[in-house]
N, CA, C and O of each residue as an XYZ file, in Angstrom:
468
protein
N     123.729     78.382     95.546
C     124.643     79.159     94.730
C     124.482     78.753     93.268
O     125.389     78.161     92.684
N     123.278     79.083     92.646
C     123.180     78.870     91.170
C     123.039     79.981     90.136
O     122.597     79.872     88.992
N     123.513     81.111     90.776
C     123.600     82.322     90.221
C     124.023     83.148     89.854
O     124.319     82.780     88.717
N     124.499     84.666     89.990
C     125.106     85.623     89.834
C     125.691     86.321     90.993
O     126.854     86.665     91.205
N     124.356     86.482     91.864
C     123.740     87.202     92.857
C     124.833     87.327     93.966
O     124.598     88.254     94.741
N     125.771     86.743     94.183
C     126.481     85.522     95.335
C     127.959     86.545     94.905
O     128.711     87.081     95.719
N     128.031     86.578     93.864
C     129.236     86.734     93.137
C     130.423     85.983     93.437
O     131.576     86.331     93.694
N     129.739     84.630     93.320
C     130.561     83.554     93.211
C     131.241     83.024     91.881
O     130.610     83.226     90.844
N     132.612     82.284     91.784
C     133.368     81.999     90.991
C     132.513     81.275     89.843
O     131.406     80.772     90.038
N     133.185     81.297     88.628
C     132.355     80.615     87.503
C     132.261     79.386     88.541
O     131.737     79.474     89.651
N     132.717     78.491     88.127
C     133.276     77.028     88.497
C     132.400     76.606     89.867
O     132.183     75.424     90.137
N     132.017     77.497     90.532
C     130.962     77.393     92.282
C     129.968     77.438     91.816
O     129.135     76.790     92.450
N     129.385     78.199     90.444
C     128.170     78.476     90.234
C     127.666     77.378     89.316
O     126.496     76.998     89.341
N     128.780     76.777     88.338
C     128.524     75.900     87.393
C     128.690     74.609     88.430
O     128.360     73.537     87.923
N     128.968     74.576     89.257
C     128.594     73.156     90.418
C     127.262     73.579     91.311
O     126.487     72.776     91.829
N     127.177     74.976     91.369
C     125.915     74.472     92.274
C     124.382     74.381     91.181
O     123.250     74.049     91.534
N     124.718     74.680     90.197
C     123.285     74.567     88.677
C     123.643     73.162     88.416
O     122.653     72.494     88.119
N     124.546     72.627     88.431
C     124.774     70.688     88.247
C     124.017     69.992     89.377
O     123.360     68.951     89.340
N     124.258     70.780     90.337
C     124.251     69.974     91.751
C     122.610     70.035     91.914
O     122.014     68.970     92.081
N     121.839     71.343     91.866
C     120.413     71.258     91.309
C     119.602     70.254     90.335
O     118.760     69.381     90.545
N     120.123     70.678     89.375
C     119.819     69.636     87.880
C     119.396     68.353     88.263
O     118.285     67.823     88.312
N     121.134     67.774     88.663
C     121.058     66.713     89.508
C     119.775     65.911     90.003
O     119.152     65.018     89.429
N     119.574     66.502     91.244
C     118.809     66.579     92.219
C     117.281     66.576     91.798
O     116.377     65.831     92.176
N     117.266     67.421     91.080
C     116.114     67.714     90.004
C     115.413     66.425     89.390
O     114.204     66.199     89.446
N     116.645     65.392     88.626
C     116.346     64.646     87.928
C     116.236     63.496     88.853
O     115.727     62.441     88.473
N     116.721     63.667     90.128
C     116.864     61.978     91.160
C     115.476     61.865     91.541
O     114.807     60.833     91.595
N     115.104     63.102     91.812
C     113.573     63.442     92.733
C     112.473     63.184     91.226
O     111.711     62.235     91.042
N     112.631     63.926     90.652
C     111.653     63.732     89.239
C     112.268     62.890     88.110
O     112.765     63.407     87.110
N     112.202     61.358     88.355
C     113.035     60.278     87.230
C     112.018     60.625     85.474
O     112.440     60.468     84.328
N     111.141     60.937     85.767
C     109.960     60.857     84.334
C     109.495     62.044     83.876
O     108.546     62.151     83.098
N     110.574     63.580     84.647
C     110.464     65.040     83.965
C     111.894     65.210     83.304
O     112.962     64.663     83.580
N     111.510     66.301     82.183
C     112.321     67.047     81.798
C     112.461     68.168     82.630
O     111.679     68.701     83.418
N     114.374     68.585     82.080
C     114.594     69.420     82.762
C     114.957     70.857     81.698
O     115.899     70.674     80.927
N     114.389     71.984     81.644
C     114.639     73.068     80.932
C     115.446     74.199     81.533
O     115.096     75.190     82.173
N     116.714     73.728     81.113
C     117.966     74.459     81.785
C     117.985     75.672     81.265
O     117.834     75.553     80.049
N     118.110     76.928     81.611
C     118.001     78.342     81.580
C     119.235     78.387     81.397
O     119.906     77.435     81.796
N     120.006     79.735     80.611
C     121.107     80.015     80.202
C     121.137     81.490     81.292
O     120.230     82.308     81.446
N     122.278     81.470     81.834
C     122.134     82.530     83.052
C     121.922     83.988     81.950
O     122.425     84.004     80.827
N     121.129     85.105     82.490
C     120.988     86.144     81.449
C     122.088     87.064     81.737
O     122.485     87.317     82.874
N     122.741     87.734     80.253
C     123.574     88.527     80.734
C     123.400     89.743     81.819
O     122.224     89.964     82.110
N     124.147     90.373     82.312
C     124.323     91.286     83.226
C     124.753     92.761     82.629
O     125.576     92.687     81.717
N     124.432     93.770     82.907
C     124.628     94.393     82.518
C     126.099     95.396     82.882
O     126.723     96.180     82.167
N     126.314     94.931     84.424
C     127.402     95.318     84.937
C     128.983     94.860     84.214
O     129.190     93.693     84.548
N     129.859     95.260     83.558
C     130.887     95.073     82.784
C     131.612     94.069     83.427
O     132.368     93.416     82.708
N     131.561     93.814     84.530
C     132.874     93.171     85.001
C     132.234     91.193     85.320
O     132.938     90.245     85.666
N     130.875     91.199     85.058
C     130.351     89.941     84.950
C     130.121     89.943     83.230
O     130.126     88.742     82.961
N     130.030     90.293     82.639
C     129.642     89.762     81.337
C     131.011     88.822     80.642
O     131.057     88.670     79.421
N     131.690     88.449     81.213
C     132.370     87.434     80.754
C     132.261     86.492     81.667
O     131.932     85.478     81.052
N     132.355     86.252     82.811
C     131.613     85.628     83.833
C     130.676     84.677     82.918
O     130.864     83.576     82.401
N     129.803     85.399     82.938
C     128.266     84.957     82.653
C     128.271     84.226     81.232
O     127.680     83.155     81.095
N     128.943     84.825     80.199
C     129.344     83.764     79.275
C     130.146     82.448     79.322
O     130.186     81.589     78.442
N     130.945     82.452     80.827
C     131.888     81.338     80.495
C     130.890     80.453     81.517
O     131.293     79.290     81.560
N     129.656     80.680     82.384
C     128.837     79.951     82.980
C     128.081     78.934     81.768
O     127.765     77.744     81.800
N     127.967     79.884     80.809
C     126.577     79.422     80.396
C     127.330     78.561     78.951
O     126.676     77.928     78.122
N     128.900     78.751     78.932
C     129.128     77.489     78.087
C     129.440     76.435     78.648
O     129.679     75.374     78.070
N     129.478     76.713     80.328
C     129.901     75.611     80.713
C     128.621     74.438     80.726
O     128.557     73.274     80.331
N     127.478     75.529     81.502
C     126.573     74.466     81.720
C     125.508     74.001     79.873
O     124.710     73.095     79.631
N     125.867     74.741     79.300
C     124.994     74.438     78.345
C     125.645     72.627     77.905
O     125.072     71.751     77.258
N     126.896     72.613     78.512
C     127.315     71.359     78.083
C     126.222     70.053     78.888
O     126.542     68.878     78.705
N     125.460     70.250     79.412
C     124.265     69.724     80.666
C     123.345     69.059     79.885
O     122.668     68.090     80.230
N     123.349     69.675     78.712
C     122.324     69.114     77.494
C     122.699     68.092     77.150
O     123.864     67.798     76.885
N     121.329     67.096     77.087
C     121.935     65.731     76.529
C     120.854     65.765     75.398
O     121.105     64.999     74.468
N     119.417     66.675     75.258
C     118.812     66.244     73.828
C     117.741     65.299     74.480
O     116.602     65.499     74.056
N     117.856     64.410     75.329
C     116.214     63.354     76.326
C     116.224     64.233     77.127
O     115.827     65.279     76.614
N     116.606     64.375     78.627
C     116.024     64.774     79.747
C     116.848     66.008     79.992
O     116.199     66.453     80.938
N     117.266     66.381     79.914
C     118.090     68.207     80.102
C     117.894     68.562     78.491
O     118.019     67.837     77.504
N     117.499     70.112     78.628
C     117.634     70.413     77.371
C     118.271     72.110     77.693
O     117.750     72.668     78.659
N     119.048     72.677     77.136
C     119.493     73.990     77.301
C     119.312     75.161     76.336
O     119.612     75.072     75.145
N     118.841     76.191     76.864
C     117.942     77.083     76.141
C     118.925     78.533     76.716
O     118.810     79.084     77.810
N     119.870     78.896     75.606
C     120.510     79.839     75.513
C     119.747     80.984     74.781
O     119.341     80.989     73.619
N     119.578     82.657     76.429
C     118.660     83.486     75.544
C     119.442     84.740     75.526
O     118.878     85.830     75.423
N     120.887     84.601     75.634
C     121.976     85.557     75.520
C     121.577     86.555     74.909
O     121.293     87.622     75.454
N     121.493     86.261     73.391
C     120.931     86.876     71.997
C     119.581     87.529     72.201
O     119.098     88.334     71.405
N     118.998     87.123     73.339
C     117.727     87.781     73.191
C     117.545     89.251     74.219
O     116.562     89.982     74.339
N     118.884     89.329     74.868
C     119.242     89.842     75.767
C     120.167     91.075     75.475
O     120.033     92.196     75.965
N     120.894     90.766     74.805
C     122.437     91.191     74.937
C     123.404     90.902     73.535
O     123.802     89.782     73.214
N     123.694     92.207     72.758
C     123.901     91.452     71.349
C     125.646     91.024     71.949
O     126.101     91.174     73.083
N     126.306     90.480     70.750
C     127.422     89.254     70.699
C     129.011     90.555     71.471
O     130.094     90.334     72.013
N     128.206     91.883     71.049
C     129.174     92.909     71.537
C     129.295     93.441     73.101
O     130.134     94.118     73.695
N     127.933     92.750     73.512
C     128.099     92.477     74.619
C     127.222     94.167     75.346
O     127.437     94.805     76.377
N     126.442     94.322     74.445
C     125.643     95.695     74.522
C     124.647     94.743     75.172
O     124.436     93.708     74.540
N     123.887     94.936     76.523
C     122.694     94.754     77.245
C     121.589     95.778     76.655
O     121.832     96.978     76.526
N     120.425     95.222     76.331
C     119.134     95.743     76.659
C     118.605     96.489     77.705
O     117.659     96.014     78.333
N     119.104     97.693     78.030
C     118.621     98.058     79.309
C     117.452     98.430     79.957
O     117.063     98.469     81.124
N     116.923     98.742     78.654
C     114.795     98.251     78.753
C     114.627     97.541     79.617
O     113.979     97.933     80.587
N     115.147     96.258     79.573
C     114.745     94.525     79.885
C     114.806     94.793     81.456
O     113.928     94.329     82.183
N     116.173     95.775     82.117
C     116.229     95.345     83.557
C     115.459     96.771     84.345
O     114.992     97.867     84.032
N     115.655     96.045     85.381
C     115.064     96.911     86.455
C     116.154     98.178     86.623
O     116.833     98.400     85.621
N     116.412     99.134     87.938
C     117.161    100.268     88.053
C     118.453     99.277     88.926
O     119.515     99.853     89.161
N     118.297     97.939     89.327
C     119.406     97.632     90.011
C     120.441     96.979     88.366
O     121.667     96.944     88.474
N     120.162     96.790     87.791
C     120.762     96.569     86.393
C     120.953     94.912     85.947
O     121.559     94.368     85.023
N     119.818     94.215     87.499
C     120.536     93.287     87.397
C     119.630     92.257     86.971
O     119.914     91.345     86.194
N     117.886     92.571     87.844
C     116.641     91.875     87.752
C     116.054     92.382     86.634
O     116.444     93.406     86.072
N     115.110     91.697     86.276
C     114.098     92.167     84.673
C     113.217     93.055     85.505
O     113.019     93.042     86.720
N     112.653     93.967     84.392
C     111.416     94.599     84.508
C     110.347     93.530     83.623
O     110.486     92.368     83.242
N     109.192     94.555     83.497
C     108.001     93.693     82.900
C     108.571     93.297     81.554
O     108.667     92.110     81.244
N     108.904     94.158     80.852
C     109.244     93.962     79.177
C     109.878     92.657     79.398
O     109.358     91.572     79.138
N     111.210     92.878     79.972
C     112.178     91.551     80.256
C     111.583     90.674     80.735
O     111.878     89.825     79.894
N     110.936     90.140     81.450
C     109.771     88.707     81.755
C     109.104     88.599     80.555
O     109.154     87.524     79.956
N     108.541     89.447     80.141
C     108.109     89.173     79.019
C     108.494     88.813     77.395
O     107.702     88.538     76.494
N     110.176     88.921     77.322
C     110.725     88.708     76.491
C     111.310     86.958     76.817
O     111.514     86.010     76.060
N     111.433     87.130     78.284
C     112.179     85.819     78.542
C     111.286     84.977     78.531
O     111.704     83.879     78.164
N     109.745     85.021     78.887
C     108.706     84.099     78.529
C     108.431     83.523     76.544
O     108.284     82.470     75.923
N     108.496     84.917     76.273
C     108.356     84.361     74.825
C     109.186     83.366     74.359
O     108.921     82.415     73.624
N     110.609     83.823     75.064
C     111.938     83.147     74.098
C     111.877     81.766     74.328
O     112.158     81.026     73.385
N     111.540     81.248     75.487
C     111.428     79.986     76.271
C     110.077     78.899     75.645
O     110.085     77.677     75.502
N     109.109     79.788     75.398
C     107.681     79.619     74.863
C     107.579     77.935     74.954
O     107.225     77.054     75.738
N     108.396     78.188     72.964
C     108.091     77.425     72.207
C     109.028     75.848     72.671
O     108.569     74.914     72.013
N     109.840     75.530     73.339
C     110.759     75.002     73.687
C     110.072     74.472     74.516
O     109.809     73.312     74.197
N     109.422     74.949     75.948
C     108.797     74.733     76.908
C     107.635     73.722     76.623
O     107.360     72.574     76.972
N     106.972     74.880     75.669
C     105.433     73.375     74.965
C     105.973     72.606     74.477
O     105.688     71.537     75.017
N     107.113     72.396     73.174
C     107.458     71.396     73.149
C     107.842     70.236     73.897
O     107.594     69.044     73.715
N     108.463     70.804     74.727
C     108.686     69.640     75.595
C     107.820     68.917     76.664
O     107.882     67.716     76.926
N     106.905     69.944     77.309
C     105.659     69.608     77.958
C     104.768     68.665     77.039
O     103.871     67.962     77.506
N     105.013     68.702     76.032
C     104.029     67.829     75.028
C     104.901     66.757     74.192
O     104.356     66.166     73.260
N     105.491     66.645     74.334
C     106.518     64.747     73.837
C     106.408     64.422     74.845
O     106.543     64.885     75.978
N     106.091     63.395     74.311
C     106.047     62.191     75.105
C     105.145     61.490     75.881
O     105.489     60.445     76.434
């Protein structure tokens, strides 16, 4: 339950992306972890949802080994208008454009961090 998909409570979803992380970091002591900011939704009745996930977990960031990469903005302006290019016809998965926007946004963050250290 680290998702949307489930339509589980903020608070279930922001424990089961901890409870991953976690886990993440017990199993891999000498990786970084590049925490994804859940993408908005286009369906009205999660887009506050999905913002109060992604302030929760962005708190996950410590700056060494979690780092959190909010791509809201790259998604979905502050009014809460979705890109509907980006998703597929279920409103919920990306199409190509959208992988391809979410690869770029991540890019530079990603090499960086693949390369310290």
């Amino acid at each position: 339950k680290i998702g949307t998909n489930n339509g589980d409570a903020v608070d279930d979803v922001v424990r089961g992306i901890k409870a991953v992380a976690d886990l993440l970091l017990e199993l891999l002591p000498n990786s970084k972890l590049l925490l994804l900011g859940v993408l908005p939704r286009i369906d009205a009745g999660w887009f506050q949802r999905v913002a109060d996930i992604n302030i929760k977990i962005s708190k996950f960031h410590d700056g060494n080994r979690v780092h959190f990469l909010d791509m809201w903005h790259q998604f979905a302006t502050a009014f809460g208008v979705v890109d509907q290019q980006l998703y597929s016809g279920d409103q919920l998965h990306l199409e190509a454009p959208g992988y391809q926007k979410w690869a770029d946004t991540m890019d530079a963050l990603f090499n960086e961090l693949y390369n310290s250290d």
